[in-house]
C-alpha positions in Angstrom: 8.4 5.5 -9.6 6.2 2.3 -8.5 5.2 4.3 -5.6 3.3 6.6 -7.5 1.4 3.6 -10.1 0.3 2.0 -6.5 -0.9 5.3 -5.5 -2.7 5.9 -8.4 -4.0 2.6 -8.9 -5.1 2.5 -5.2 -7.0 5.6 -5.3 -8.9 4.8 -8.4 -10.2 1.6 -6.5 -10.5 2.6 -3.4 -12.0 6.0 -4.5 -12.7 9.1 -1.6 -9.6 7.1 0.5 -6.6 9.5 1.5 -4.0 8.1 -0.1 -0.6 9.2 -0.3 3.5 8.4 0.2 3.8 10.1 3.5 1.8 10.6 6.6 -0.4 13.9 5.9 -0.1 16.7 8.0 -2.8 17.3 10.9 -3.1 13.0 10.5 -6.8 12.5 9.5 -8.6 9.9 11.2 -8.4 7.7 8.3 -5.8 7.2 5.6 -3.2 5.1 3.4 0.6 4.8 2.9 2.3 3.6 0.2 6.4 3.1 1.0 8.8 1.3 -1.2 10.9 -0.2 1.4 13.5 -1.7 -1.2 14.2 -3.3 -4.8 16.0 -5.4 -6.9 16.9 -5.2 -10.6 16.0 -8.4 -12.3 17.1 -7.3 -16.0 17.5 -4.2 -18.0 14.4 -2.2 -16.5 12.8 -5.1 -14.9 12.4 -4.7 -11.0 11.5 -6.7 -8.0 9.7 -4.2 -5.3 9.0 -4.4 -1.5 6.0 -2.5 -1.3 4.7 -1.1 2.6 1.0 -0.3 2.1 -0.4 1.4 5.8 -3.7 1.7 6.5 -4.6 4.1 9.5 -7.6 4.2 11.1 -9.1 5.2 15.0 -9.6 1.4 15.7 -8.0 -2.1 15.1 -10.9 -3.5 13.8 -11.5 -0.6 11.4 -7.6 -0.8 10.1 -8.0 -4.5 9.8 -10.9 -3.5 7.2 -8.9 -0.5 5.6 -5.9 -3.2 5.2 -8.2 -5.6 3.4 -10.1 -3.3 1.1 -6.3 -2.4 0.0 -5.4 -6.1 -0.2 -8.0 -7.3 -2.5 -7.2 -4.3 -4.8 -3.8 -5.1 -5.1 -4.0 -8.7 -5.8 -5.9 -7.7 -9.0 -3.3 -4.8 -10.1 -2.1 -6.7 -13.1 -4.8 -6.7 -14.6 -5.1 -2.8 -14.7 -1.8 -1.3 -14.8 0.4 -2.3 -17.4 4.0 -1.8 -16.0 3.0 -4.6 -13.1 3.4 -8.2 -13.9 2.9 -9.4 -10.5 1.8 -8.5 -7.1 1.8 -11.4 -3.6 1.7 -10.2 -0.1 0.3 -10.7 3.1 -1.2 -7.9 5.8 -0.6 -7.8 9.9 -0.9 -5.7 13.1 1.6 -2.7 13.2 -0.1 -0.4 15.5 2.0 2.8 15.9 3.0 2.4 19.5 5.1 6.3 19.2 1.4 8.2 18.1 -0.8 5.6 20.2 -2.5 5.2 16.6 -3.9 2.1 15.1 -2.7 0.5 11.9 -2.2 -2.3 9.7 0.7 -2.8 7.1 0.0 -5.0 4.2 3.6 -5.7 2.3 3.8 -6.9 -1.1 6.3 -7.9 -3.5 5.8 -6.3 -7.2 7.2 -7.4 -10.6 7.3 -4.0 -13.0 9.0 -2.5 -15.4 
């Protein structure tokens, strides 16, 4: 699953982050999700991924940061993980309004196989 290479990948650049496919249970102060959000096959085991990154944090300002320490890591992921051939996206508010928490979502699109 792509998921789980952008997990991995994140974690070893953005190491002592909490990074993980679902919102942990007690929600820390501070952490990352990672959501494939949809796909398209482009051939025979080569995909096209929507990929929801979240950064939460206790501020705007502070998610703003989180959200850009995980943009700059993904647009250099081809050149460390070898089932991605591409990665373009683009980050925004998306404060939680349910949880009153604050949060960024960064969305790529990502070429693998």
């Amino acid at each position: 699953m792509i998921e789980s290479v952008i997990i991995a990948y994140l974690r070893k650049k953005l190491p002592g982050e909490k990074i993980s496919a679902e919102v942990p249970k007690g929600m820390p102060q501070r952490f990352i999700t990672v959501e494939r959000t949809g796909a398209q096959q482009l051939g025979v085991g080569f995909y096209q991924s929507t990929i929801a990154i979240q950064s939460w944090e206790t501020s705007k300002a502070k998610a703003a940061q989180l959200s850009e320490s995980v943009c700059r890591a993904m647009e250099v992921i081809p050149d460390f993980e070898d089932c991605v051939t591409r990665s373009t996206g683009a980050d925004y508010d998306f404060t939680d309004t349910e949880t009153k928490r604050y949060r960024y979502q960064a969305v790529f699109t990502v070429r693998h196989y």
